[in-house]
Each structure stands twice: as structure tokens, then as C-alpha cells.
PDB file of N, CA, C, O and CB in Angstrom:
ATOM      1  N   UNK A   1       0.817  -1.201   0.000  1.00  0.00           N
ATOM      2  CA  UNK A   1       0.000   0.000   0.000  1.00  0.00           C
ATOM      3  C   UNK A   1       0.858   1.263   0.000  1.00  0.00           C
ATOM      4  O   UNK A   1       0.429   2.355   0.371  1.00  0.00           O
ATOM      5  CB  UNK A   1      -0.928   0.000   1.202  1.00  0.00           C
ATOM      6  N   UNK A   2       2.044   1.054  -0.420  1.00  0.00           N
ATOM      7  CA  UNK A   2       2.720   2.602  -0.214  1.00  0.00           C
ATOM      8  C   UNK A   2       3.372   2.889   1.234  1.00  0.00           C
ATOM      9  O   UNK A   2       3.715   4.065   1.116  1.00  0.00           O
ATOM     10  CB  UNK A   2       1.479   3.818  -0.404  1.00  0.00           C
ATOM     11  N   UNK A   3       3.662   2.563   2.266  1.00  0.00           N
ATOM     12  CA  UNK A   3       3.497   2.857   3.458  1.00  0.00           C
ATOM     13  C   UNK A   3       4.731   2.757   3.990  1.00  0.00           C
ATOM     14  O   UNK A   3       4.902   3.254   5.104  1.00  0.00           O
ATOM     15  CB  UNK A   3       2.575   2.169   4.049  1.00  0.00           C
ATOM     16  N   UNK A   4       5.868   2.086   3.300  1.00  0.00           N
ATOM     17  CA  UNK A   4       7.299   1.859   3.419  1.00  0.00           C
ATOM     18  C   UNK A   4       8.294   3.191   3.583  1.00  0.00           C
ATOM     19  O   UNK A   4       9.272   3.234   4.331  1.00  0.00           O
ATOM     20  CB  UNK A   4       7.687   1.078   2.155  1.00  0.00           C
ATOM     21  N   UNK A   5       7.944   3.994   2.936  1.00  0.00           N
ATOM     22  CA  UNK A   5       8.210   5.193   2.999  1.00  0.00           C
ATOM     23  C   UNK A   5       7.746   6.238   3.012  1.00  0.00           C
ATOM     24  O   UNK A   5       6.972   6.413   2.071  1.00  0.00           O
ATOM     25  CB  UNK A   5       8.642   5.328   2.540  1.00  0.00           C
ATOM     26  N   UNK A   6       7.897   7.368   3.913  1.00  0.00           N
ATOM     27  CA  UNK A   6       7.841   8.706   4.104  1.00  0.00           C
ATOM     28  C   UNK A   6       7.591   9.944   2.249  1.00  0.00           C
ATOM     29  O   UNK A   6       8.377  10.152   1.324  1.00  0.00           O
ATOM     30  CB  UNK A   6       9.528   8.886   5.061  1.00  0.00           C
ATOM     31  N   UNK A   7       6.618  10.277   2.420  1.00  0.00           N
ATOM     32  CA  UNK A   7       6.831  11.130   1.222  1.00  0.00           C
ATOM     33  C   UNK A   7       6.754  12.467   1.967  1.00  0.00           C
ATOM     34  O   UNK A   7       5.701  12.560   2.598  1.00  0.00           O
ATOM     35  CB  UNK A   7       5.691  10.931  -0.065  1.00  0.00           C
ATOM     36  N   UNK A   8       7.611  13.594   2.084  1.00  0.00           N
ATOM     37  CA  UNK A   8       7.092  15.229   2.565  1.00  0.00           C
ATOM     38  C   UNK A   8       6.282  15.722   1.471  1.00  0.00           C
ATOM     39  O   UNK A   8       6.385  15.772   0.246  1.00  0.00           O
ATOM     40  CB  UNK A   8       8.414  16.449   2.807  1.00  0.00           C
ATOM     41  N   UNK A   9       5.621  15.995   2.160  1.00  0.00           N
ATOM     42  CA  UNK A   9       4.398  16.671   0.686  1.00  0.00           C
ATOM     43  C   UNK A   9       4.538  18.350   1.317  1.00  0.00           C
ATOM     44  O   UNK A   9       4.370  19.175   0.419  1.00  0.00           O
ATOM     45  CB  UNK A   9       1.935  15.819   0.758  1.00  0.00           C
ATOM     46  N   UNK A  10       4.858  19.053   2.908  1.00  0.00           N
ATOM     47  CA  UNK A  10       5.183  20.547   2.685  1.00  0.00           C
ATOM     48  C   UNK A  10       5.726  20.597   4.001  1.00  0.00           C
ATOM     49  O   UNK A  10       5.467  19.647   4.739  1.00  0.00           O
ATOM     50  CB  UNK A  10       3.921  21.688   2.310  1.00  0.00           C
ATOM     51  N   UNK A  11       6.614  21.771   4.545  1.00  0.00           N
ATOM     52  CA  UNK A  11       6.746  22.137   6.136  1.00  0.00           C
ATOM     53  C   UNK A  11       6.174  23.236   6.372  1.00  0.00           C
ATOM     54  O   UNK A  11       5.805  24.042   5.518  1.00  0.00           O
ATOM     55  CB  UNK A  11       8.098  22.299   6.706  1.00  0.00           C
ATOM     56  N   UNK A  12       6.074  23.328   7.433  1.00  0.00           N
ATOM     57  CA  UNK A  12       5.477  24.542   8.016  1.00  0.00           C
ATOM     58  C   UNK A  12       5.613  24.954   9.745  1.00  0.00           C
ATOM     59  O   UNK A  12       6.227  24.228  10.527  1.00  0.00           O
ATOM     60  CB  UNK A  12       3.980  24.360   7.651  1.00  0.00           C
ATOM     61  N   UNK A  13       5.281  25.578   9.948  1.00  0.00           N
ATOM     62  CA  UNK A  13       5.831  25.926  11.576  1.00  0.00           C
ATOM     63  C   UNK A  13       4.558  25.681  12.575  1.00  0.00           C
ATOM     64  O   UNK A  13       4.594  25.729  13.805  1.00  0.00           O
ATOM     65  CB  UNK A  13       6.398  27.785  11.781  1.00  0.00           C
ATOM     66  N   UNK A  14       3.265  25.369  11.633  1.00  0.00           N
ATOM     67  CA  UNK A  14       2.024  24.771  12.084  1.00  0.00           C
ATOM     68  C   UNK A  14       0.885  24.572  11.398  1.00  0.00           C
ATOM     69  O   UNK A  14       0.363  25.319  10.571  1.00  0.00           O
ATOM     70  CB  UNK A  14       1.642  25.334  12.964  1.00  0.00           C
ATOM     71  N   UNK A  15       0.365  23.033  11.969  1.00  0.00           N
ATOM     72  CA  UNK A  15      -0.947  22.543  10.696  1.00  0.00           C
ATOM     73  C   UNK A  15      -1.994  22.562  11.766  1.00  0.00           C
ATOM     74  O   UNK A  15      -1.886  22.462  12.988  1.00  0.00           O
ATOM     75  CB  UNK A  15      -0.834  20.660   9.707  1.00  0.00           C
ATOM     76  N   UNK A  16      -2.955  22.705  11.050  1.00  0.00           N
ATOM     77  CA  UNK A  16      -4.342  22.582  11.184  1.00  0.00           C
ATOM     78  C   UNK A  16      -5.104  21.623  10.599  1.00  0.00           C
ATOM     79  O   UNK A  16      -5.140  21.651   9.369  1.00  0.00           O
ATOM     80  CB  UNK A  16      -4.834  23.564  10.856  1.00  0.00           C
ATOM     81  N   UNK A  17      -5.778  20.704  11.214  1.00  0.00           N
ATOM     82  CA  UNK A  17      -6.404  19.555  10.751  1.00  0.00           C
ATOM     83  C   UNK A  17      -8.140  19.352  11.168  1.00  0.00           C
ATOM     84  O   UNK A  17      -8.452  18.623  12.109  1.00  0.00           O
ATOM     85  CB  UNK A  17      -5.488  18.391  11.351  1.00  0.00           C
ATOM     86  N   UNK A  18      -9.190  20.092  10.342  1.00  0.00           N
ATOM     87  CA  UNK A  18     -10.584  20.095  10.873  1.00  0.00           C
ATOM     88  C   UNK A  18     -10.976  18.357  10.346  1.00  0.00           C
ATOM     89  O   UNK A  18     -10.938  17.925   9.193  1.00  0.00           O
ATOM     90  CB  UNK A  18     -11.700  21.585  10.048  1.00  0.00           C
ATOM     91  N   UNK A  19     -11.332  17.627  11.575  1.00  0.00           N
ATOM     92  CA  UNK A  19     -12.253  16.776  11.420  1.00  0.00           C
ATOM     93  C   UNK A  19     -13.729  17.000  11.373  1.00  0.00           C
ATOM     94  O   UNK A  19     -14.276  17.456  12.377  1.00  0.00           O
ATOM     95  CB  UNK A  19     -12.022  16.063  12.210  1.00  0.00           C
ATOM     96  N   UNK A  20     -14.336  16.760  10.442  1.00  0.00           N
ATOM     97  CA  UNK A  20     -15.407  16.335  10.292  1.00  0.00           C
ATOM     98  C   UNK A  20     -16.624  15.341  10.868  1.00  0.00           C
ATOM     99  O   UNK A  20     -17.834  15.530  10.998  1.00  0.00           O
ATOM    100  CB  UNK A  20     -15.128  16.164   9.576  1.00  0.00           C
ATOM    101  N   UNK A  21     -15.621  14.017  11.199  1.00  0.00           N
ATOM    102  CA  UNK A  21     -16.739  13.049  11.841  1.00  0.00           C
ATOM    103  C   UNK A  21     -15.603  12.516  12.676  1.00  0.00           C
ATOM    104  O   UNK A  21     -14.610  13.174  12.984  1.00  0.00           O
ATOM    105  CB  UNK A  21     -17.719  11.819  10.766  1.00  0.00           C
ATOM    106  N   UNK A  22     -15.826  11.321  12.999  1.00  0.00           N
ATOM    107  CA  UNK A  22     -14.846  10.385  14.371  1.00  0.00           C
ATOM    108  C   UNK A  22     -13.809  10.296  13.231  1.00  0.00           C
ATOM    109  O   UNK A  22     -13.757  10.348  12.002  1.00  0.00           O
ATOM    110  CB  UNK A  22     -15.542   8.421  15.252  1.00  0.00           C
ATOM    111  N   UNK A  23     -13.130  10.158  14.152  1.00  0.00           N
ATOM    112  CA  UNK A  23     -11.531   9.059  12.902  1.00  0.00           C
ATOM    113  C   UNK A  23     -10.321   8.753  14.019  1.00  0.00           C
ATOM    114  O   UNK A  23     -10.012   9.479  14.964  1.00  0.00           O
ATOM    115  CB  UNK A  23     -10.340  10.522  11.098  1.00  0.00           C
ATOM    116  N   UNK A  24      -9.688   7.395  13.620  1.00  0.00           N
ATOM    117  CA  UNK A  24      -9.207   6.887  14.644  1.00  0.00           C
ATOM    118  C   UNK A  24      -7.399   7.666  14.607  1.00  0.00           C
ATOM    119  O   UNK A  24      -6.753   8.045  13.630  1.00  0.00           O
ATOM    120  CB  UNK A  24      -9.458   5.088  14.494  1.00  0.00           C
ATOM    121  N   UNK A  25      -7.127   7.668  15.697  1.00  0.00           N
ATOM    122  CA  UNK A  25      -5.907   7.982  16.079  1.00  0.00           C
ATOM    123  C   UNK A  25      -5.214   7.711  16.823  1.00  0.00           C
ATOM    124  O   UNK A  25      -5.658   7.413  17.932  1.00  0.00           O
ATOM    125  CB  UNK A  25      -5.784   8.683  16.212  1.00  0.00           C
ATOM    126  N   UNK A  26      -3.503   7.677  16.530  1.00  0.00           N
ATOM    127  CA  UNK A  26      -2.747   7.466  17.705  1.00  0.00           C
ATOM    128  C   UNK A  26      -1.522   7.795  17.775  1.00  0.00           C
ATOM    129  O   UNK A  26      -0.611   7.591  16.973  1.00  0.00           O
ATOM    130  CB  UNK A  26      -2.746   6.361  18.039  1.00  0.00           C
ATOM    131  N   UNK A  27      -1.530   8.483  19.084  1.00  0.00           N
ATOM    132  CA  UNK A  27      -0.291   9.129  19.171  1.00  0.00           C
ATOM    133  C   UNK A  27       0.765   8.652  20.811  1.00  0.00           C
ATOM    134  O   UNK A  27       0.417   8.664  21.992  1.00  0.00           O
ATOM    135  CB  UNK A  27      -0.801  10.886  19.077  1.00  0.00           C
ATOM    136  N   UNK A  28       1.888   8.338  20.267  1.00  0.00           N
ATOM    137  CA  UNK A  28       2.660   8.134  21.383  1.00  0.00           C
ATOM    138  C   UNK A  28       1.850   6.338  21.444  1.00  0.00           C
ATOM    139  O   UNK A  28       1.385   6.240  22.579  1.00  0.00           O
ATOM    140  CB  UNK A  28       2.376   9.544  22.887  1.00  0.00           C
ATOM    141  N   UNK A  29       1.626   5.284  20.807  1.00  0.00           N
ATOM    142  CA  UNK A  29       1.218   4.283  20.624  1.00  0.00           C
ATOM    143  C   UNK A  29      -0.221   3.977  21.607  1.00  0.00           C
ATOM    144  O   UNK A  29      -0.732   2.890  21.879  1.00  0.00           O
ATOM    145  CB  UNK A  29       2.371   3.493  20.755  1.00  0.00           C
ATOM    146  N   UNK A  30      -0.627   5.304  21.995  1.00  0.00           N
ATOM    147  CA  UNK A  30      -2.149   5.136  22.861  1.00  0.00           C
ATOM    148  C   UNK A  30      -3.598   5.420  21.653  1.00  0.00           C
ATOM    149  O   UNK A  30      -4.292   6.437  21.633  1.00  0.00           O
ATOM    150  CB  UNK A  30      -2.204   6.689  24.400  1.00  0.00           C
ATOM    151  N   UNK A  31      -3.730   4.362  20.857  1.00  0.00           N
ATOM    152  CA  UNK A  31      -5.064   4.701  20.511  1.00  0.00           C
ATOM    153  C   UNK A  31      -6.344   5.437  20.661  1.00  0.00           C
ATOM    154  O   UNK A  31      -6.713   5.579  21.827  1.00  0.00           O
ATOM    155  CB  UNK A  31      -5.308   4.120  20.553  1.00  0.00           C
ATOM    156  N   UNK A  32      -7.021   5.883  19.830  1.00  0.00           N
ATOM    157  CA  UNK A  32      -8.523   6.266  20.309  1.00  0.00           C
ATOM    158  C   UNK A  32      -9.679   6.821  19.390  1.00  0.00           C
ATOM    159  O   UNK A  32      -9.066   7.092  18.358  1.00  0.00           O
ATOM    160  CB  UNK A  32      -8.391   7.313  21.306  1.00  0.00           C
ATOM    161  N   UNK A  33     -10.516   7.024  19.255  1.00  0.00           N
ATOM    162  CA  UNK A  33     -11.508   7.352  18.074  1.00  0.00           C
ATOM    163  C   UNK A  33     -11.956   9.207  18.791  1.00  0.00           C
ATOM    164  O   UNK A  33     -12.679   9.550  19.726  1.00  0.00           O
ATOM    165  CB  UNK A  33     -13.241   5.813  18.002  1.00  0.00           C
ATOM    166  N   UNK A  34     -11.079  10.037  17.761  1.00  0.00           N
ATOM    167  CA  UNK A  34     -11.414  10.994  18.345  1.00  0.00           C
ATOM    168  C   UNK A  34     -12.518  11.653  17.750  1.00  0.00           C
ATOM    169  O   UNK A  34     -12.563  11.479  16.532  1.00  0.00           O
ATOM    170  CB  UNK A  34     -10.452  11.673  18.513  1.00  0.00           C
ATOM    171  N   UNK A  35     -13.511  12.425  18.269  1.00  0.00           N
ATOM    172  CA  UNK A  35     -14.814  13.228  17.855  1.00  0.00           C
ATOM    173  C   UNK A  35     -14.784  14.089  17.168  1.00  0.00           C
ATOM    174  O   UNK A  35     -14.080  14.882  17.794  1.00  0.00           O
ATOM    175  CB  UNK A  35     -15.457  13.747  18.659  1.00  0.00           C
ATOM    176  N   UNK A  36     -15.034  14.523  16.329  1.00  0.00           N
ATOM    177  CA  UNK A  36     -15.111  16.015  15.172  1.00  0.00           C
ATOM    178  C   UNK A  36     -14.461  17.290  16.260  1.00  0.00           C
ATOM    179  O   UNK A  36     -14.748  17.406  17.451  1.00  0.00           O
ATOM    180  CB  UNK A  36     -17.311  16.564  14.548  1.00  0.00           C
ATOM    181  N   UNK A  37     -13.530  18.164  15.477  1.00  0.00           N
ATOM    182  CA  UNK A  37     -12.347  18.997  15.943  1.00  0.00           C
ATOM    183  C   UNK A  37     -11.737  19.349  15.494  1.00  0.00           C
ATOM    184  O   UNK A  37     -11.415  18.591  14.580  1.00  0.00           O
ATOM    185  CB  UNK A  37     -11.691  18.804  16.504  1.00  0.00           C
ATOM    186  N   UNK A  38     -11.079  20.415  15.502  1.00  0.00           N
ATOM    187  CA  UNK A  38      -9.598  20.771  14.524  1.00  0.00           C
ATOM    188  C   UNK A  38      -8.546  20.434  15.433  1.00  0.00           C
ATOM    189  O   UNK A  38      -8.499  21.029  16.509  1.00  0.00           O
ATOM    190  CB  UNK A  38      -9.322  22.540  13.986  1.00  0.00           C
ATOM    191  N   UNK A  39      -7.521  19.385  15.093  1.00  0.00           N
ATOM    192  CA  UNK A  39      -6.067  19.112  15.217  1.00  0.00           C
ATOM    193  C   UNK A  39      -5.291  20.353  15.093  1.00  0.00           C
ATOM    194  O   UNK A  39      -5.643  21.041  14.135  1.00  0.00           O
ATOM    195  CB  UNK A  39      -5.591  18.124  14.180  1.00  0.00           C
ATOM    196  N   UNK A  40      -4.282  20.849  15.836  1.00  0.00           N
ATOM    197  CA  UNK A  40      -3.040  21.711  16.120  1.00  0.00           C
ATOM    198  C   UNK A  40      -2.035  21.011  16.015  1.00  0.00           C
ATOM    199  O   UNK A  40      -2.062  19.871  16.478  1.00  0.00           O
ATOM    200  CB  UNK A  40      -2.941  22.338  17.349  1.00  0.00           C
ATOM    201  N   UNK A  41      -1.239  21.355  15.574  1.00  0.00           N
ATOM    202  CA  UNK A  41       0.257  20.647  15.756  1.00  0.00           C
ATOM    203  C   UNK A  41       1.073  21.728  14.798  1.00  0.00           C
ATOM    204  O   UNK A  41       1.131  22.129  13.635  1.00  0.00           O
ATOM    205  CB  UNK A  41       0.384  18.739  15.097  1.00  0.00           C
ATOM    206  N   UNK A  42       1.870  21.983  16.565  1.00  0.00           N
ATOM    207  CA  UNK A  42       3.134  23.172  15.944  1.00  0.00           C
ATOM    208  C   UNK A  42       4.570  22.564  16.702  1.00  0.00           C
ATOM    209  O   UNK A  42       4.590  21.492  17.308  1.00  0.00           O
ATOM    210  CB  UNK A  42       2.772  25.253  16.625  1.00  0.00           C
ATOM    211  N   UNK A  43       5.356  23.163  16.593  1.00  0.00           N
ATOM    212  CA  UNK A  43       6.572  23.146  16.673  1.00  0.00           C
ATOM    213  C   UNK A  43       6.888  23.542  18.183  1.00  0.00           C
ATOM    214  O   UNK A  43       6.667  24.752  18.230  1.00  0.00           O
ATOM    215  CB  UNK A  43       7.124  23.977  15.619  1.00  0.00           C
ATOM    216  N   UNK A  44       7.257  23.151  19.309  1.00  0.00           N
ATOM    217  CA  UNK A  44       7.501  23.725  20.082  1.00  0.00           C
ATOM    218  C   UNK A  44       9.443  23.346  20.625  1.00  0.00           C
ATOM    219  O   UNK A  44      10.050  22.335  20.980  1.00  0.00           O
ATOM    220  CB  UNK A  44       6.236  23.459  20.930  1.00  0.00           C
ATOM    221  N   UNK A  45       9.862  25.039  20.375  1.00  0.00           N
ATOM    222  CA  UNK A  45      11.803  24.617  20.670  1.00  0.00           C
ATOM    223  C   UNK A  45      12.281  23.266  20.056  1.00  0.00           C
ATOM    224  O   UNK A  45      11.354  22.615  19.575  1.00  0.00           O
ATOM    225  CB  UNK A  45      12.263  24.332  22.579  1.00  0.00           C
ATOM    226  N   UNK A  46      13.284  22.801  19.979  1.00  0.00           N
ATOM    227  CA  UNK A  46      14.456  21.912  19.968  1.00  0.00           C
ATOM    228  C   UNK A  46      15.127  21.225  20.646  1.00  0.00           C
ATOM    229  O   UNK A  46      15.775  21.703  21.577  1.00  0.00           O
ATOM    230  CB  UNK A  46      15.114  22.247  19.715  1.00  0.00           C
ATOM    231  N   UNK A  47      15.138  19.959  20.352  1.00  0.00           N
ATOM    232  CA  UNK A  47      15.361  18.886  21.407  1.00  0.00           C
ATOM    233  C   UNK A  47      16.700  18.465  21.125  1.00  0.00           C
ATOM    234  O   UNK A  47      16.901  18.060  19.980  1.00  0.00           O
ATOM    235  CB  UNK A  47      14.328  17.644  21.375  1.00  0.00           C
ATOM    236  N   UNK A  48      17.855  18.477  22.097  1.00  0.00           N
ATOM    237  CA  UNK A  48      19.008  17.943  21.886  1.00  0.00           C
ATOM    238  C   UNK A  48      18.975  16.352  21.908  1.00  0.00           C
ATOM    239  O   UNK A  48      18.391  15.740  22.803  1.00  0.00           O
ATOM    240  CB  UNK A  48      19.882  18.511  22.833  1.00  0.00           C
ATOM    241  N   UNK A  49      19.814  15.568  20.595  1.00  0.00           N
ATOM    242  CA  UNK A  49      19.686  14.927  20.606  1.00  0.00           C
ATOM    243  C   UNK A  49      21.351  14.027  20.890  1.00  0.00           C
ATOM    244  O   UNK A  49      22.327  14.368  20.221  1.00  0.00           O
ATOM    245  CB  UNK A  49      18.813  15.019  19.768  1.00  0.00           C
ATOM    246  N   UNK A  50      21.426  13.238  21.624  1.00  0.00           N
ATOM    247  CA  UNK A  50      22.980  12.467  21.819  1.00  0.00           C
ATOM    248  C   UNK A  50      22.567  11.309  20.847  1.00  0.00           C
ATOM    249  O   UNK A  50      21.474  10.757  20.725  1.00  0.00           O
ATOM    250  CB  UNK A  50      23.517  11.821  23.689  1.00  0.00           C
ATOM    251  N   UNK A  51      23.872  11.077  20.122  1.00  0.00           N
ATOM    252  CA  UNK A  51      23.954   9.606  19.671  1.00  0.00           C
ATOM    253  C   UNK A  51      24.954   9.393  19.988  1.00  0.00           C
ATOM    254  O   UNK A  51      25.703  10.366  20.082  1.00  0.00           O
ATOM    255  CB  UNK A  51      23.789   9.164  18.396  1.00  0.00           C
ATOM    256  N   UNK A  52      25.552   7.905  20.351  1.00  0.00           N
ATOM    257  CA  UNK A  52      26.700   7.440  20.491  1.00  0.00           C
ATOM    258  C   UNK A  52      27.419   6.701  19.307  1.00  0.00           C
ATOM    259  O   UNK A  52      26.729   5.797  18.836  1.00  0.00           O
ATOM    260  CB  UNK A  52      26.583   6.724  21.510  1.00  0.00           C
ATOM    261  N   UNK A  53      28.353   6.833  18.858  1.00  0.00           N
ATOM    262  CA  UNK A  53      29.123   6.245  18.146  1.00  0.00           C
ATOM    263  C   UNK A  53      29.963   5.060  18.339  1.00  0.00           C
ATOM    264  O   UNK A  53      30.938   5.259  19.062  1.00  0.00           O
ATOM    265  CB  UNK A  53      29.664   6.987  17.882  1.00  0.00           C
ATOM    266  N   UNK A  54      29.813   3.776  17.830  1.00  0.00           N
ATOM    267  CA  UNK A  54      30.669   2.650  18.033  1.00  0.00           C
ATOM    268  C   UNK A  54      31.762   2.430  17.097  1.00  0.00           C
ATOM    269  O   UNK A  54      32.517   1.469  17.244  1.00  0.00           O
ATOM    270  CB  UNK A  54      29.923   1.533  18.047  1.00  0.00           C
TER     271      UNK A  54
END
């Protein structure tokens, strides 16, 4: 089904997502059927990230 990979289709510094009816979701691997709403999702600061090298 396509799903193997990531396509970016745009960035932005924040989306807006109006639901219409239920639709299922999950974030942070906690499921749930959320109710008609507009979704937010912005950017908040920068997270340092460590990797270790072997």
C-alpha cells in the first residue's frame, strides 16, 4: 500500500487539521476514536539529541 516510505508533501511551523466526523488515532502508541475537531500541531523549541558512536 505505499506505506514503506515517508513522502514530505510541505513544512510549516504549524498545521491545522478540521475533522469532520470520528476518525481513529494514535499518538505516542495510545489509541482512540477521536470526535469532530480541529487538530493543532506546531513546533515547540528543539530537542538535543545524543547519539553514540561505536
Amino acid at each position: 500500500v505505499g506505506l514503506s516510505r515517508a513522502r514530505r508533501l510541505a513544512q510549516g511551523r504549524s498545521i491545522s487539521i478540521d475533522l469532520f466526523s470520528t476518525f481513529p488515532v494514535q499518538i505516542d502508541g495510545e489509541p482512540w476514536v477521536q470526535q469532530p475537531c480541529t487538530l493543532s500541531i506546531t513546533h515547540h523549541g528543539q530537542v538535543v539529541f545524543l547519539e553514540c558512536f561505536l
